[in-house]
N, C-alpha and C positions, 0 to 999 in steps of 0.2 A: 279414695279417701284424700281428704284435704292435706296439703303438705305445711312445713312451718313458715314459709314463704307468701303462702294462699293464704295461712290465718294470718297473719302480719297484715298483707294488704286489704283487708276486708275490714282489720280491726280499726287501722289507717281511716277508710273510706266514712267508718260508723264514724271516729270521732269528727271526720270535718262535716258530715251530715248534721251532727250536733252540735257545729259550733266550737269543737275544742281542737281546732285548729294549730296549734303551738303543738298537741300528740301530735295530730295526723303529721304533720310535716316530718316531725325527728322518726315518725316511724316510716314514711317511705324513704326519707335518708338513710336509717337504715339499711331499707332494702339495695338501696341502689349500691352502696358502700359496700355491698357482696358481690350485689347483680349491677353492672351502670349502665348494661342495654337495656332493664326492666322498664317496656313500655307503659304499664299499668301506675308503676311507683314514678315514672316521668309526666302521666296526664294526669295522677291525682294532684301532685305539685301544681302545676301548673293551674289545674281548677283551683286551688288556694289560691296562686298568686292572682287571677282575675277575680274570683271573688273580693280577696282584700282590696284590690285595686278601686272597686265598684262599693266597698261598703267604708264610709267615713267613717273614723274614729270617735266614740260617741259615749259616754258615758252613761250609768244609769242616776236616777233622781238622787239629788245627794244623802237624803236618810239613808238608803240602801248602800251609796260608799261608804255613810260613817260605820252604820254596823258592819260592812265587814274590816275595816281597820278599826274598827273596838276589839273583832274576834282578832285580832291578829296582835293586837297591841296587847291583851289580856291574855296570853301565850298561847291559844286555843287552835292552834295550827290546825287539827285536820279539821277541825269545822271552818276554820276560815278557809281551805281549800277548797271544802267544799262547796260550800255558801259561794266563793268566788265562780265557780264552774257552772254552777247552776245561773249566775249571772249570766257570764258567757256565751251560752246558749241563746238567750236573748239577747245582748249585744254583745257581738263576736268579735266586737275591735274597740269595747271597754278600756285606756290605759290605767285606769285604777285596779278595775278587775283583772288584769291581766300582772299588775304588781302586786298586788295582794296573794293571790293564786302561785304567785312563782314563787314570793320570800316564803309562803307556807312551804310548797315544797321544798324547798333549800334547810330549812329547820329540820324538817322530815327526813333529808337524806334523800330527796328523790333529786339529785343535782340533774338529771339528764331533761328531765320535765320544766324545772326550772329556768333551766340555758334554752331550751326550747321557746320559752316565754319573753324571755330576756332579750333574744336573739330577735324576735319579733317586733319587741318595744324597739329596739337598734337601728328595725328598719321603718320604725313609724318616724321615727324621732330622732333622727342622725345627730343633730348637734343637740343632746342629751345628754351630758357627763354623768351623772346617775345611772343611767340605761348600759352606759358602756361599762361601766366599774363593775356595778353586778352581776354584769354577763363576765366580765372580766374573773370574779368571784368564784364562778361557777363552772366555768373553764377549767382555772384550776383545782378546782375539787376535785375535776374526772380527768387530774392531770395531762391535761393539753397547755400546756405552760406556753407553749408558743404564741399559740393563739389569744390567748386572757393576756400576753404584755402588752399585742396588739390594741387591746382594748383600752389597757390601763394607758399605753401611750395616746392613746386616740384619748382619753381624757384629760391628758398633758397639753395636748393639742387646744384642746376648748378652756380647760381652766387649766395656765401653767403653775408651777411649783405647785398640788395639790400632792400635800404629804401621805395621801391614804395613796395615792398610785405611786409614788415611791418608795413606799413600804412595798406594797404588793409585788411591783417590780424585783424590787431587793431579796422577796421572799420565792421567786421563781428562779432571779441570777444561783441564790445559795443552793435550792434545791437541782442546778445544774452545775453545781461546785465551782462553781465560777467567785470565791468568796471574798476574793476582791473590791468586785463589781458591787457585790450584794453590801459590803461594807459599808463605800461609797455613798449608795442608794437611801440606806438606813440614815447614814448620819444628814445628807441631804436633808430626809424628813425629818429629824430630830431638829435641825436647823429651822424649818420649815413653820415647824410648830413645834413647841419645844414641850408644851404639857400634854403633847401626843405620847402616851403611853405604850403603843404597839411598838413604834418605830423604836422608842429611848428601851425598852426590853430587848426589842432583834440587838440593836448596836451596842446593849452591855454584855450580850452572848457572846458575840462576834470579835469583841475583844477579850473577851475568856480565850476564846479560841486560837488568836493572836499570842496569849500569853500576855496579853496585856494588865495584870491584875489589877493592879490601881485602879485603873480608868473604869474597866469594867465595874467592881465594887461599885465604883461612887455611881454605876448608872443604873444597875440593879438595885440599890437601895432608894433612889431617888424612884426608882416605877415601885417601888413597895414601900413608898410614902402616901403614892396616888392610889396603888390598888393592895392594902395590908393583905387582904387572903388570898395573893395566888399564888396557891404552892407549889405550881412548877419554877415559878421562880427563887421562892424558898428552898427547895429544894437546891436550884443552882447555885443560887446563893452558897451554900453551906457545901457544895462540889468549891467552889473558888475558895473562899475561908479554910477549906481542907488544904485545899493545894497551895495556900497560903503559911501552912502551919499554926492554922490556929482551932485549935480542935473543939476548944469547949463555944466558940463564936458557930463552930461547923454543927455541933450537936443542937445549939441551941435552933436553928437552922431548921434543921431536919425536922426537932419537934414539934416547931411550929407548922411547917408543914403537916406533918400529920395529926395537927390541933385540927386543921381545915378539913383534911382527906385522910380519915383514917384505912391505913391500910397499904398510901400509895410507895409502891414498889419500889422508885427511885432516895426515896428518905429513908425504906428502912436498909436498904444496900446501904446507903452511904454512914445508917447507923455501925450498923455490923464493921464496915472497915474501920472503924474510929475503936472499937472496942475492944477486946479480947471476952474469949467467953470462957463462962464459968458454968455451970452444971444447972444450976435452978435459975438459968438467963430468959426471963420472957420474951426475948425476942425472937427466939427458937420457936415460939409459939406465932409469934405477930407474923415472921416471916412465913411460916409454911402457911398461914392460914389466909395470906395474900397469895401466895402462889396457886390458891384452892380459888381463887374466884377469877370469874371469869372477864374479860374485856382486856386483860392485861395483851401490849403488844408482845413480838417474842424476845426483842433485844429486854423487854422488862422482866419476863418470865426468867429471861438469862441472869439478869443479876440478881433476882431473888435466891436462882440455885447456886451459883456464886460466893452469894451470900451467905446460904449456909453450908457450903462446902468449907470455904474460912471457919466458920463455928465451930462444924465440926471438927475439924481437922485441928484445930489449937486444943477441942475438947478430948482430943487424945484417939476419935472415932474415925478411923484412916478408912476403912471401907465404905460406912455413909459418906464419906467427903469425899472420895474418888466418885462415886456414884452422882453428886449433885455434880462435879466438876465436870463429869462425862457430858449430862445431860445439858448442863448449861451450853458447855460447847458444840453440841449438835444444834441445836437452837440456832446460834452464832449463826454456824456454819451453814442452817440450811437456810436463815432468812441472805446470807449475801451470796446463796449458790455460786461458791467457789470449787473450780477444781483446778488441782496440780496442775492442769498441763496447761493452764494459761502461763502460768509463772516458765516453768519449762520451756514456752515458746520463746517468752521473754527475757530471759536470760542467754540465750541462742542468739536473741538480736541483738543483746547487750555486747558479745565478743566478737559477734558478726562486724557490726560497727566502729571496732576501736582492736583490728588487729594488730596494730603497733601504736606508740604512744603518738597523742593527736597532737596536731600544731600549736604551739599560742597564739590564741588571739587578744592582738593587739589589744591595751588601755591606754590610753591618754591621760595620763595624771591621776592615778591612781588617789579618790581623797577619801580619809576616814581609818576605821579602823581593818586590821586585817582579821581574816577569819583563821581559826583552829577547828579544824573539822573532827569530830568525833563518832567511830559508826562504826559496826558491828550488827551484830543482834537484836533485839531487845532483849532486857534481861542478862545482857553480859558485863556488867558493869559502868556502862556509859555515863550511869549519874554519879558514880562514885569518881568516878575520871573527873567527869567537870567538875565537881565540889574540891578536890585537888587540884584542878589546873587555876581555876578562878578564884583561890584562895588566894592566890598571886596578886601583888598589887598592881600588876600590869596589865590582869589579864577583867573579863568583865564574861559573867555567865550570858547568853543565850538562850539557854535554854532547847528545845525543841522544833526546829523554826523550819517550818512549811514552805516559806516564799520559791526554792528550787524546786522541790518535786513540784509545783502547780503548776511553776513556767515553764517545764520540763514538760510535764504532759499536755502542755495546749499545743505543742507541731511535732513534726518528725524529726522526734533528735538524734535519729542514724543518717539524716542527710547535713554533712557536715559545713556544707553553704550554708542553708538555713542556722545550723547552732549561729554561724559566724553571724549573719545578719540579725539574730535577734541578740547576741552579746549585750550591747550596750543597753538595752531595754533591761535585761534581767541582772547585770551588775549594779546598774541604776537603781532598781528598785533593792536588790538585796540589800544591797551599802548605806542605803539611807534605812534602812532596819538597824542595821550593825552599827549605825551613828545614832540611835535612836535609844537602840540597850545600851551600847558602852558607854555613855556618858563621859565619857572622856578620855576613856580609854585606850591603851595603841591594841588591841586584841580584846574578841569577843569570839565564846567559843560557840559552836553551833553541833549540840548533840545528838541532834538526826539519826536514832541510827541505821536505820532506813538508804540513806545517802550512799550507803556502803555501794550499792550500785549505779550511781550518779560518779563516782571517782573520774570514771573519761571526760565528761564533761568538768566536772569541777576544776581538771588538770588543764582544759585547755582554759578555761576562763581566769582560772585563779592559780596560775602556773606555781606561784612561789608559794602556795599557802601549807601549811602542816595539816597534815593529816596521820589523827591517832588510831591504831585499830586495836580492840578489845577481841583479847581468847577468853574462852570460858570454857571449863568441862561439859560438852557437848548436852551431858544428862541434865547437870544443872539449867543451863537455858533452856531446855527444851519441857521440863518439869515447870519450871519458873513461867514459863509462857504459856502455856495449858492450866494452870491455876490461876491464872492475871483474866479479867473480864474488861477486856481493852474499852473504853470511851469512846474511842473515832473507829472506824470501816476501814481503816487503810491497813490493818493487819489481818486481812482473810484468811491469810496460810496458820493461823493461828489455834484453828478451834477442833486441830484433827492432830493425833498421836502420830500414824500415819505421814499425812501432808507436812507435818513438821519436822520429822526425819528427812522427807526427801527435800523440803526446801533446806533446810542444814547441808546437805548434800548441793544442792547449785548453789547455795551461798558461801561456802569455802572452794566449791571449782570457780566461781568467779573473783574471788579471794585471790584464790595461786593465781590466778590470768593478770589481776593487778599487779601484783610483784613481780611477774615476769617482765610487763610495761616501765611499772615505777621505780622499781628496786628500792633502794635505802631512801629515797622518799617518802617513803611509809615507814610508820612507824610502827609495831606490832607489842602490842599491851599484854602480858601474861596476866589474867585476874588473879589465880592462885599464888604467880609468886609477889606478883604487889598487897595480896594479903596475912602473907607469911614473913617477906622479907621490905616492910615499907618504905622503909628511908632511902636505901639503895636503888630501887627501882626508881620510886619518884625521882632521883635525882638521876639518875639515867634520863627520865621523858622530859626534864625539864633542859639538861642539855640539849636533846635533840629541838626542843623546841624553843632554844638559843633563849631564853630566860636562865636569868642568876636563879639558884638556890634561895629559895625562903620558909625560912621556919613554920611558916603560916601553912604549905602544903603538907606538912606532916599532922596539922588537924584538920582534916574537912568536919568533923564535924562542929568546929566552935567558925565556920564559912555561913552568917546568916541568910548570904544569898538565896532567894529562892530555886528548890529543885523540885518544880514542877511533874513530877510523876510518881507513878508508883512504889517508887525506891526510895520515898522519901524519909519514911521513919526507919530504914536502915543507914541513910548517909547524915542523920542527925544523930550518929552513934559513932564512939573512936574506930578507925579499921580492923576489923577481927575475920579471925579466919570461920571456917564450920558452913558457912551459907551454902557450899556448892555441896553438902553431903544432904539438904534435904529432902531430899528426891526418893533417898534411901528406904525410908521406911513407907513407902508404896511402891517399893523395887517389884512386887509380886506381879502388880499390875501393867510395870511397863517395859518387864523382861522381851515379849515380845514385839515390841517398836522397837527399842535400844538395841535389839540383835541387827536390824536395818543398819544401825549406821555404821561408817566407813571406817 
């Protein structure tokens, strides 16, 4: 009996006997991409390449191009597929038939067919900037990103500044987290051509992401002056306007959104957080009966159960809302297949690397503001710390800012050469951030609190700088982070009862390792007693953090600064104690995790 190997090259063989050449090829690639001795998948190739070599590129009568770009143009994809194929067959090196044929498959979802075609046209037509973009296109649909830049710069080449390849570029750096790059890219194209729509959308995201709100807004609503119904942007739209504090601009947001796309999963999450629920809330209906249909990704399916875990859990229903909360977090959890013992490695390398406190490295003139490091947990307080430190008129919020862990993770930051060599690059780039937010300010705080493991580093770059650390009742963080349905991938450890105990566990032994290093360098935040006893405390961190006393920190909440996270409608409220007992009433559920910790 024939094996899967022998139908492949037979099926191979049929399509170049018929002229559909562009199959035959990706299917003895295939083969050989398993087998690369396969003689059979080595002489069918090569019978293509002499054939095309011997047959001119030819089109057929042009009534028969138009009808089949009528079929293609009047959205008829598989008949235009067809229709093209059947072309094919009689001329086999057609360039209309063979673009008609591939854009169909690429509608279709058959990117592999299409790249196939594409990849053909590339080689009829080398200096073809079309040919290369839509191969480029179609590359990254079957996420080979490397490949499709190749393309997109190989159209750089032929026609430079062409802002649909520096968008596409931008859209591969980002999807290689590279989001720098990808920034750069975008605003390029926006430059480029400024009523390019795609590009002016990636570049008001990418300042979302930044924390840039302003800028973002103005570029988000400028692409939804060009294009009014697209709700994924409505929807972002009304995530900024949130995390801007403006809730009824955020609602209004969302609804539009779902004027467009009723249904879509993103608008009603963001409804649900805006709301409080009450008993006969239809959105308890909207939500579940989005979660019942089908197409949703899983990070979307996550925040619908999310979303009504919130519901219910404010509707007083503590076991349906542990139950969405579980489920969303498996979700999380199994789309970013994290397990403990990455992190476990990681922090192993962390102490590995920084057995005694590291050298400084040298700055040369230090210009701009300095930084206030804030970090811990999430969930331990961090927001409510900066809306009291930046209340200050010295001091200037930050917010949540990225530019270290990115520079941190593009080399090996346990080889302590390298930190030294790439220093000046990555203060460079941070300090013109910190001259960016503080506006004028001698201090801008940075509440990462992620960072907490970056400390060796930050000691040797920024020797003199403050650094705060928040405690929190272990239960309350860990309740608090298991209810939270994070935005960004950077909190993996996040989506498991379990994984959270044991990372709590490496993130106070790498805690004690700091203190051992820093000593009264660090500063150590109690949340409980800065919410029991506030004035004395603050004025303890403000000592240590050599600012005078100012009345202004005993209200963070009258601080209009923006605080960009999830903590926000608690730090737009006077400090109160009670937050770290919510945990309590689903104690049943978490009695055996909480017995884990130390």
């Amino acid at each position: 009996m024939a094996g899967p190997i022998d139908k492949t090259l037979r099926t191979a063989k049929s399509h170049a006997k018929s002229g559909a050449f562009a199959e035959a090829e990706a299917l003895y690639r295939e083969v050989l991409a398993r087998f690369p001795g396969n003689k059979r998948a080595q002489a069918g190739l090569a019978e293509i390449a002499q054939t095309r070599a011997s047959t001119r590129p030819m089109n057929p009568p042009r009534p028969v191009i138009d009808q089949l770009f009528g079929l293609k143009k009047s959205g008829r994809d598989r008949e235009a597929a067809e229709a093209a194929a059947r072309v094919l067959k009689q001329f086999p090196r057609a360039p209309a038939a063979m673009e008609v044929r591939a854009a169909a498959l690429s509608a279709l979802d058959d990117h592999e067919g299409a790249a196939a075609l594409y990849r053909e046209l590339v080689g009829m037509f080398p200096d073809a900037p079309d040919a290369h973009g839509s191969y480029g296109n179609e590359l990254m649909a079957l996420n080979r990103d490397d490949e499709a830049v190749a393309e997109f710069e190989r159209v750089l080449e032929l026609r430079p500044g062409d802002p649909v390849s520096l968008n596409n570029i931008g859209n591969a750096k980002r999807r290689a987290g590279e989001d720098k790059i990808a920034r750069e890219l975008y605003q390029a194209a926006h430059e480029a051509a400024p009523d390019f729509a795609e590009a002016q959308l990636n570049l008001g995201n990418m300042l979302a992401k930044d924390g840039e709100l302003e800028e973002a807004e103005f570029h988000l609503k400028a692409f939804l002056h060009k294009v009014p119904d697209h709700y994924l942007t409505l929807s972002s739209l009304g995530d900024l306007l949130l995390a801007k504090g403006d809730k009824q601009s955020a609602r209004e947001n969302y609804e539009r959104a779902l004027h467009y796309r009723p249904g879509f999963p993103d608008a009603l999450a963001g409804l649900a957080h805006i709301q409080r629920a009450t008993a006969d809330d239809p959105l308890f209906d909207a939500l579940t009966a989005s979660l019942a249909q089908p197409g949703h990704s899983a990070k979307q399916r996550a925040g619908l159960e999310f979303a009504l875990g919130k519901l219910r859990e404010e509707s007083g229903e503590t076991e349906a809302a542990f139950g969405h909360y579980t489920r969303g977090n498996a979700l999380r959890k199994e789309a970013q297949g994290y397990t403990i013992a990455r992190d476990v490695e990681r922090f192993a390398q962390i102490k590995q690397a920084f057995p005694a406190p590291p050298a400084e490295i040298p700055e040369t003139a230090p210009d701009g503001p300095e930084p206030i490091f804030i970090v811990g947990l999430p969930r331990s307080g961090t927001t409510l710390t900066e809306q009291i430190i930046s209340a200050h008129p010295q001091v200037a919020p930050g917010g949540e800012l990225t530019e270290l862990s990115q520079q941190f993770n593009e080399f090996d930051w346990t080889d302590p050469d390298l930190l030294a060599q790439k220093a000046p690059e990555i203060r460079a780039e941070y300090r013109e951030k910190l001259r960016k937010l503080g506006q004028g300010a001698p201090f801008v705080t940075d509440k990462m609190p992620l960072n907490f493991r970056w400390l060796g580093e930050i000691r040797a770059l920024f020797p003199q700088a403050k650094i705060v650390h928040t405690n929190r009742d272990p239960r309350a963080v860990i309740w608090s982070i298991f209810r939270l349905n994070f935005s960004s991938d950077g909190n993996d450890y996040a989506y498991d009862l379990d994984d959270l105990v044991a990372y709590h566990g490496l993130y106070r032994d790498l805690m004690a390792h700091w203190r051992t290093l820093f000593g009264a360098t660090l500063y150590d935040l109690d949340y409980e007693q800065l919410t029991a006893t506030p004035e004395p405390v603050i004025r303890d961190m403000l000592a240590y953090l050599e600012l005078p006393f100012d009345e202004a920190c005993l209200r963070p909440q009258d601080n209009t600064r923006i605080a960009r996270t999830a903590s926000r409608d608690q730090v737009t409220k006077p400090i109160y104690k009670g937050s770290s007992q919510a945990w309590e009433k689903f104690a049943p559920h978490l009695e055996a995790a909480f017995a884990k910790l130390d």
